[in-house]
C-alpha positions as CSV (number, residue, x, y, z in Angstrom):
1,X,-26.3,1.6,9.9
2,X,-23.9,2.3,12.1
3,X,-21.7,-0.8,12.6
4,X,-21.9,-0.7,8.9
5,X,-20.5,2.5,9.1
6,X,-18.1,1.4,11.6
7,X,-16.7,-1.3,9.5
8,X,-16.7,0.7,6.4
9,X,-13.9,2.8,8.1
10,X,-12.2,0.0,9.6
11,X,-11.7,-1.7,6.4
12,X,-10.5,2.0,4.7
13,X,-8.0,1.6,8.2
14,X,-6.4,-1.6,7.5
15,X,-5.7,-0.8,4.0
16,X,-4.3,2.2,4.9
17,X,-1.9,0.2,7.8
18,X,-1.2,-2.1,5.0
19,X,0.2,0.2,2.5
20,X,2.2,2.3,5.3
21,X,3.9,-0.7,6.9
22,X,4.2,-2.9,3.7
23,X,5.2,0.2,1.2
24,X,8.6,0.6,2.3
25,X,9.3,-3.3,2.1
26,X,7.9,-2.6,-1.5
27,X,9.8,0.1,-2.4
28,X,12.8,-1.5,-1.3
29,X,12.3,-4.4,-3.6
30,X,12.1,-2.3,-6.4
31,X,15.0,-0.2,-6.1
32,X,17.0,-3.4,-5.1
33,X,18.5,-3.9,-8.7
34,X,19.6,0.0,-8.9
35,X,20.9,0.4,-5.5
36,X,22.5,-3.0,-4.5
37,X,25.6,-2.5,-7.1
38,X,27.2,-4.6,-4.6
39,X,26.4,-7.8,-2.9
40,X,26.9,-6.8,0.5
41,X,25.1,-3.7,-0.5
42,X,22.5,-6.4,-1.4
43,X,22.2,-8.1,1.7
44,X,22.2,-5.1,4.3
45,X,19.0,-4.4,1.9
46,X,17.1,-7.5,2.5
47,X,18.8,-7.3,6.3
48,X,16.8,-3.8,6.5
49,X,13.4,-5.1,5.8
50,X,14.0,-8.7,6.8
51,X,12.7,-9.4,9.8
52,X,9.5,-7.0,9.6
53,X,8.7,-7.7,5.8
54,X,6.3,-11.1,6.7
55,X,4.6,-9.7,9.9
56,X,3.9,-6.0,7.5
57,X,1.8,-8.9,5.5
58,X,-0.2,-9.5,8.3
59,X,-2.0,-6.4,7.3
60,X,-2.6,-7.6,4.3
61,X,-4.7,-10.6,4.9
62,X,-6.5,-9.2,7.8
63,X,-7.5,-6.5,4.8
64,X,-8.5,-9.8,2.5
65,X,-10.5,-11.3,5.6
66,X,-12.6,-8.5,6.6
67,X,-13.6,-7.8,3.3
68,X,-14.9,-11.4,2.9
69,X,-16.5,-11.0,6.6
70,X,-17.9,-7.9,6.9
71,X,-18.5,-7.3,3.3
72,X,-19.1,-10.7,1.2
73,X,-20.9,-9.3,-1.8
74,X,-17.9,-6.5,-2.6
75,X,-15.5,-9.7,-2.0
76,X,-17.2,-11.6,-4.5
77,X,-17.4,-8.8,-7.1
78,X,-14.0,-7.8,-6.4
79,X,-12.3,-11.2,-7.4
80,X,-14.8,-11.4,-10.1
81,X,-14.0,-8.0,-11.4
82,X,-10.5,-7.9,-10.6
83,X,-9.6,-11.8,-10.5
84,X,-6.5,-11.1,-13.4
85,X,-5.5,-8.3,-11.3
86,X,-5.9,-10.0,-8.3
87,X,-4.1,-12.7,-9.2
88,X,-1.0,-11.1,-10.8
89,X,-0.7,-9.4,-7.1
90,X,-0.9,-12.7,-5.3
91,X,1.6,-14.4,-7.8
92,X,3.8,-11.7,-7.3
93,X,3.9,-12.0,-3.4
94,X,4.7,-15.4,-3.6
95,X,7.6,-15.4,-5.9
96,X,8.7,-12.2,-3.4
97,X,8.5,-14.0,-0.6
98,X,10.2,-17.5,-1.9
99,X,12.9,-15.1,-2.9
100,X,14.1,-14.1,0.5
101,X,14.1,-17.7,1.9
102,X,16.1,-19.5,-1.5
103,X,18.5,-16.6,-2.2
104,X,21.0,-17.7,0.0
105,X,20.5,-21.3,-0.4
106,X,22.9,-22.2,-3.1
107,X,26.1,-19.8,-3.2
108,X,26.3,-19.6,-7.1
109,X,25.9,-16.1,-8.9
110,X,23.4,-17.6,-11.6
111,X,21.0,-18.7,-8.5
112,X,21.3,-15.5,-6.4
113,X,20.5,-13.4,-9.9
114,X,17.2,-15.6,-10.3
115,X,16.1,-15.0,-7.1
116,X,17.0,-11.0,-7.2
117,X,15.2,-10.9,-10.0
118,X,12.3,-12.3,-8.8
119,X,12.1,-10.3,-5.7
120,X,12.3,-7.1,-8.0
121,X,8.9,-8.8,-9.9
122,X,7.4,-9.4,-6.6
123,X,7.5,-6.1,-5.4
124,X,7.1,-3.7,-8.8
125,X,3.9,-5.9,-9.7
126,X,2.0,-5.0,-6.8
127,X,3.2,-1.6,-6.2
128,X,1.9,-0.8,-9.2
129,X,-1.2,-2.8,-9.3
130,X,-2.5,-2.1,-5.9
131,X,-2.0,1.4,-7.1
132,X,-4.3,0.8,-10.4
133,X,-7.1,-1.3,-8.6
134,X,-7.8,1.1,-6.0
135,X,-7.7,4.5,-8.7
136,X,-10.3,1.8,-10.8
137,X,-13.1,1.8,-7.4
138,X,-12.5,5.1,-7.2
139,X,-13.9,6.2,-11.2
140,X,-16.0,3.0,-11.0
141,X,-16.0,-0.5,-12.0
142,X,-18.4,-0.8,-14.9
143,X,-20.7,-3.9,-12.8
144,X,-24.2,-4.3,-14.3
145,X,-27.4,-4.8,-11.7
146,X,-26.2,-8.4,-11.2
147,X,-22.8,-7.5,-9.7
148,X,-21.5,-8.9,-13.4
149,X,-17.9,-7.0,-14.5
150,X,-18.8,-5.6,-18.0
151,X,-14.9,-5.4,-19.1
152,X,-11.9,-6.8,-19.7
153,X,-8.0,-6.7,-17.9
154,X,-7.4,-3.5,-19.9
155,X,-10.6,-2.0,-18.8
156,X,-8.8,-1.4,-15.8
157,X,-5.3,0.1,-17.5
158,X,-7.0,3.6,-18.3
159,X,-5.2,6.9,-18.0
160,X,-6.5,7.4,-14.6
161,X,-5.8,3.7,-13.3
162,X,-2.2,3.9,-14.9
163,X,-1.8,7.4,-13.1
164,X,-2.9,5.7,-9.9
165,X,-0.5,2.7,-10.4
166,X,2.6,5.5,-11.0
167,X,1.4,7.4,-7.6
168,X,1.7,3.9,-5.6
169,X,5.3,3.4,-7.4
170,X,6.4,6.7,-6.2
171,X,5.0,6.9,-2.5
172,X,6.4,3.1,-1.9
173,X,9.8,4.1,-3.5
174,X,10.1,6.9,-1.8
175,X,9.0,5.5,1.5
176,X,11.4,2.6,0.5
177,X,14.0,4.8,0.4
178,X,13.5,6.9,3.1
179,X,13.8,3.5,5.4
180,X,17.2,2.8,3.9
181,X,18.4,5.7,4.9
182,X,17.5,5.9,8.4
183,X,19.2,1.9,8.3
184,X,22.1,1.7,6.3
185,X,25.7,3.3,6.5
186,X,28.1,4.0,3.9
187,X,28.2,4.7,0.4
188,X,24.3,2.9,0.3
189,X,23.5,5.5,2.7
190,X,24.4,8.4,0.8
191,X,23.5,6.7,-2.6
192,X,19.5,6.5,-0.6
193,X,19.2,9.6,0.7
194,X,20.4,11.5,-2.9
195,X,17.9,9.0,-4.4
196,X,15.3,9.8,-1.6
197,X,15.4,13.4,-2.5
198,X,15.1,12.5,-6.3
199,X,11.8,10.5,-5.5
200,X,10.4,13.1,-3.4
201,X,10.2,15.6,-6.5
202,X,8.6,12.8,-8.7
203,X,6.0,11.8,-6.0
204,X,4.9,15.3,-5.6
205,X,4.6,15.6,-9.4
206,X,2.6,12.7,-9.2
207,X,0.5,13.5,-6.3
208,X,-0.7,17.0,-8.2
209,X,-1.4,15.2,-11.2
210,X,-3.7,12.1,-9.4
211,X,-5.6,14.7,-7.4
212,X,-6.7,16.8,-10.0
213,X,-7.5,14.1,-12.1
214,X,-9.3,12.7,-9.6
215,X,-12.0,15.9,-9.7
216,X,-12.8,15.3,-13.3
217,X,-12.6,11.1,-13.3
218,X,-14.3,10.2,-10.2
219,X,-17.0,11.7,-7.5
220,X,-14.5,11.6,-4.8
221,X,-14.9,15.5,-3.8
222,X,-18.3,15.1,-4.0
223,X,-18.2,14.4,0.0
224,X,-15.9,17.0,0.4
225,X,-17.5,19.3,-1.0
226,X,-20.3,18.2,1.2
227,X,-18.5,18.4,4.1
228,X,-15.4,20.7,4.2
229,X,-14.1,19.7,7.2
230,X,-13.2,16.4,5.5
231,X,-10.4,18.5,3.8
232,X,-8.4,18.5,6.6
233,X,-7.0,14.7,5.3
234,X,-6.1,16.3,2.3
235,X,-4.0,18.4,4.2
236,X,-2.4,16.0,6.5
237,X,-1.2,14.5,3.0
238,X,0.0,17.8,2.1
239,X,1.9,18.2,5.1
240,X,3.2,15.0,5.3
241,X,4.9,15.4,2.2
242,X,5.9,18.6,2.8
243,X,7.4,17.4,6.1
244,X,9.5,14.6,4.0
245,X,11.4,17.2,2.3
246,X,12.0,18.9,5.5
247,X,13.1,16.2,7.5
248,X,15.2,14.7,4.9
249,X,17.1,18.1,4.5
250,X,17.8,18.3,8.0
251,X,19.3,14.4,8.2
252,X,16.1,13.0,10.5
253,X,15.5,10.1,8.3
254,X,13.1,8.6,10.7
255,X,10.9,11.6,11.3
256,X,11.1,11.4,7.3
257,X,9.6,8.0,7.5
258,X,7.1,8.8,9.4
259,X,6.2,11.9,7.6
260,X,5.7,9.9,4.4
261,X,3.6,6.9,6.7
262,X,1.6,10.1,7.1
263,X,1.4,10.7,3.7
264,X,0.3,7.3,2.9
265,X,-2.3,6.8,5.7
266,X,-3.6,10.2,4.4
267,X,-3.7,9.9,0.9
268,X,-6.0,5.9,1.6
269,X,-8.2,7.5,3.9
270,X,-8.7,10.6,1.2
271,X,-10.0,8.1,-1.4
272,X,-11.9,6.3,1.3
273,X,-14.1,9.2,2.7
274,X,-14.4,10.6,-0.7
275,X,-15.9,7.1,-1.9
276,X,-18.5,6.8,1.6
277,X,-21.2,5.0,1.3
278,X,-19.2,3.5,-1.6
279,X,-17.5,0.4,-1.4
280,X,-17.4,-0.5,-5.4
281,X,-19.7,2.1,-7.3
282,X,-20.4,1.3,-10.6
283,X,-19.7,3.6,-13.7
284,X,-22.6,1.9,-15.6
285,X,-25.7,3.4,-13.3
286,X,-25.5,4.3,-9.8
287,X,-27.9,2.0,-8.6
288,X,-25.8,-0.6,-9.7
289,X,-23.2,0.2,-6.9
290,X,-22.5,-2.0,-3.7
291,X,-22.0,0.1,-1.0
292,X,-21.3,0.0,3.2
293,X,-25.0,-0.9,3.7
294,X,-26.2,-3.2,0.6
295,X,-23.1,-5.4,1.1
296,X,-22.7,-5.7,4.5
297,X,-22.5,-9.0,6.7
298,X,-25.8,-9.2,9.5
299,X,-25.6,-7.2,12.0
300,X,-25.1,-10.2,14.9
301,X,-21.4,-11.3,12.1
302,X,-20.6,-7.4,12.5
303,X,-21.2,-7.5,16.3
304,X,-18.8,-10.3,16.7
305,X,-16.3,-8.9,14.4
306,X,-16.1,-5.6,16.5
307,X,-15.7,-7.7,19.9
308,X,-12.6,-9.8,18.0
309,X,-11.0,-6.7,16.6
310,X,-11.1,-4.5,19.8
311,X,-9.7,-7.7,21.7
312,X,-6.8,-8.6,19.3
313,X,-5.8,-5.8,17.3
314,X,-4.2,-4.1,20.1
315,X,-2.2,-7.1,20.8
316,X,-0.9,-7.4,16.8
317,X,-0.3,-3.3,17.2
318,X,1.8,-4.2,20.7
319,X,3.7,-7.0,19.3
320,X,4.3,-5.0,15.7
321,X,5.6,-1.8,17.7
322,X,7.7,-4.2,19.7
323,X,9.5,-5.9,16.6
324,X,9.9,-2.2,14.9
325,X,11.8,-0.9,18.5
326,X,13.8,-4.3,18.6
327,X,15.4,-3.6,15.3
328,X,15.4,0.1,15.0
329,X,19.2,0.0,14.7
330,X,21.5,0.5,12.1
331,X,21.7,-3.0,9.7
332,X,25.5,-4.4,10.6
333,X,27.4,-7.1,9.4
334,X,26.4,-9.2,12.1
335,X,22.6,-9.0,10.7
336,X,23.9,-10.4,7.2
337,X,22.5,-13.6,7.0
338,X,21.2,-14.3,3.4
């Protein structure tokens, strides 16, 4: 029960580390066709996020692998459930990543446009998605007794998915933006932090409007509720977003940044403890759902798993929070290479 419980939190973690370190990368992407007007405003873009973007990934697949490990049966629902989703999301990374290594390959407008326009695909797609899947677990996947997905693709666009996919948008383009601003100079400097501020007001709009939702399409207060102490994430989301404005007012665009990681982190681990014991409930009968302790791995695989993550997670955190320092700077023209 409790290395279940363990791992159910640990899992909610790396999600969380995923979306805070990969979001901005994201967000870039999709505001790279409306604030590169220029291509050297274009490549101090991909300069900003270019040597981070593939180790923020990381986060990802470590997500993806304990998932498998520590909870194979929610693994095999998910891609069963979600496979179209899924596989959208992977498709999109892919033609995201190809785009930063071929871009600069061929110096011809046409080929540079291609590959622009496919990094814009790549990062929309799963900004959006991610955003949809995880608002779907939290009102329920509709899985029968058998773990069988009773729906189609556009099951999963409902009002409340779609509103979930618009708050991802938002807190990636806003987190996006806010990293541009702390790294650029210029005219793209002052064109991101307007935009910045301009995000901030639809993010909130779209914050309010997910979390009321959320009282009347999903369970998630139900712990809350519960357990009022576990309001206090709520209100680290609160004042992490209220500390963006703040920050961004008074020109400290990385204590902006990290005010909006804060919001991101927050807002995870507020779906996360609202879904406990929950890993994929269904919205046909509760019985039906898979949850921390019907899913998990044995307790000897969850044993192991603990040992490996306390050994090498600290060194991935070290050598992350070493790269981050090493380019911390400004993007120049000396760190223009595609």
């Amino acid at each position: 029960m409790i290395l279940e419980t363990i791992w159910f939190f640990l899992w909610g973690l790396l999600w969380a580390v995923y979306f805070m370190t990969d979001g901005f990368d994201l967000g870039i992407g999709t505001l790279y066709p409306f604030l590169g007007k220029t291509e050297a405003d274009k490549r101090v873009m991909l300069a900003a996020m270019g040597p981070l973007w593939d180790g923020n990934e990381v986060w990802l697949l470590t997500a993806g692998g304990v998932t498998f490990a520590a909870f194979p049966q929610v693994y095999a629902v998910m891609f069963s459930s979600m496979y179209s989703a899924l596989m959208l999301i992977l498709f999109a990374l892919i033609i995201r990543g190809v785009s930063f290594e071929f871009r600069g390959k061929v110096d011809a407008p046409s080929w540079r446009r291609l590959w622009d326009t496919c990094l814009f695909i790549g990062s929309v797609a799963p900004a959006i998605l991610f955003g949809v899947a995880f608002a779907n677990i939290f009102r329920g996947i509709p899985i029968d007794q058998n773990g069988l997905y009773k729906g189609t693709l556009f099951t999963l666009l409902n009002p409340y998915g779609l509103l979930g996919g618009v708050l991802f948008l938002f807190l990636f383009l806003t987190h996006g933006a806010l990293w541009l601003s702390a790294k650029t100079q210029g005219d793209l400097h002052v064109r991101a932090v307007s935009l910045a501020g301009k995000l901030w007001i639809a993010l909130f709009v779209a914050a309010v409007a997910f979390l009321a939702s959320s009282f009347f399409a999903t369970r998630l207060y139900d712990n809350y509720l519960a357990h009022p102490i576990l309001f206090v994430i709520l209100l680290a989301a609160v004042l992490g977003l209220l500390g963006i404005r703040i920050f961004l007012g008074r020109g400290s665009f990385f204590k902006a940044w990290f005010a909006s990681a804060l919001t991101i982190v927050s807002a995870t681990f507020y779906g996360v403890f609202g879904l406990y014991p929950n890993m994929f409930p269904s919205n046909i009968d509760a019985a039906y759902s898979l949850t921390a302790h019907n899913s998990a791995s044995s307790p000897l695989t969850l044993k192991i798993m603990l040992v490996v993550v306390i050994l090498f997670v600290p060194i991935v955190l070290a050598y992350q929070g070493w790269t981050y320092n090493l380019f911390k700077g400004k993007v120049t023209e000396q760190d223009l290479i595609y």
